[in-house]
N, C-alpha and C positions, 0 to 999 in steps of 0.2 A: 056107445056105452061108455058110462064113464067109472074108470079103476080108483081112483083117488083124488080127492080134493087138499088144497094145500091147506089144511086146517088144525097142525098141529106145531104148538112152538118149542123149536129149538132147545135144549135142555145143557148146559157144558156138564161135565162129568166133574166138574170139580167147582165148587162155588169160587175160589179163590185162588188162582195161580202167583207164585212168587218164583224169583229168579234174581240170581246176582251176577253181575255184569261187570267185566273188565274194561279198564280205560283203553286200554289197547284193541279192544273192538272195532275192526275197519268197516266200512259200507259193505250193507250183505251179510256180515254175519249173523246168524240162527243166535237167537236170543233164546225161548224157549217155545214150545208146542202146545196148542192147546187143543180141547174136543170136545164136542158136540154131538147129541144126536135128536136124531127127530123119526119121531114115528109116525110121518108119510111114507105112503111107498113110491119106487121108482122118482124120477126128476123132483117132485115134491120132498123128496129127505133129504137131498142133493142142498151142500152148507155153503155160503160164501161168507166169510168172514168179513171183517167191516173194523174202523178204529173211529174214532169221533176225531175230525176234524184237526183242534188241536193235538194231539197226541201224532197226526202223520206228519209234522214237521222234522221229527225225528223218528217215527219209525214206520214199518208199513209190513201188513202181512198177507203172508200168501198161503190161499186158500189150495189143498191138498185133495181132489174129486177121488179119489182112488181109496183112500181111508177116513174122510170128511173131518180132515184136523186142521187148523191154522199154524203157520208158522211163522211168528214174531220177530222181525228182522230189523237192524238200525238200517236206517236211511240217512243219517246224519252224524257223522262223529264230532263229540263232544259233546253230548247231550247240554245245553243252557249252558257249557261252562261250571257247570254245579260239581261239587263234589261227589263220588261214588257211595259216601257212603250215606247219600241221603236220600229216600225213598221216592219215588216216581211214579204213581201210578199211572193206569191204560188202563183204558174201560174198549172189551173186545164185544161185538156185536155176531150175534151169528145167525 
């Protein structure tokens, strides 16, 4: 018998996450959180978060199983050398 098929996609709860980030940021620091949900049940609504390639040269996020949220984390301090106060986007896959 089968309970549910994985046939539904991933929704984040907010179109558009922003966050401002210190230069003092070391590796490992929680950048900010984000959320998703899916209306599978059991293991099929179960999220793993994802970054696009480019962008995990500097950051990397960990997927949360317990409350299905991503956590955006620097992997790299000093993002490019760039100034802070210049915009960065991340494109988050879920």
């Amino acid at each position: 018998m089968i309970d549910d098929i994985n046939d539904h996609s991933p929704r984040f709860v907010q179109s558009v996450y922003a966050a401002t980030m210190s230069e003092s940021l070391q590796r490992g620091a929680s950048v900010i959180s984000v959320s998703a949900t899916d209306r599978d049940i059991g293991s099929n609504a179960k999220l793993v978060y994802t970054l696009r390639e480019q962008d995990r040269e500097h950051f990397y996020i960990s997927s949360v199983e317990a409350t299905n949220t991503g956590v955006l984390k620097v992997f790299k301090v000093n993002v490019c050398g760039m100034a802070f106060t210049d915009l960065y986007p991340i494109y988050v896959c879920g």
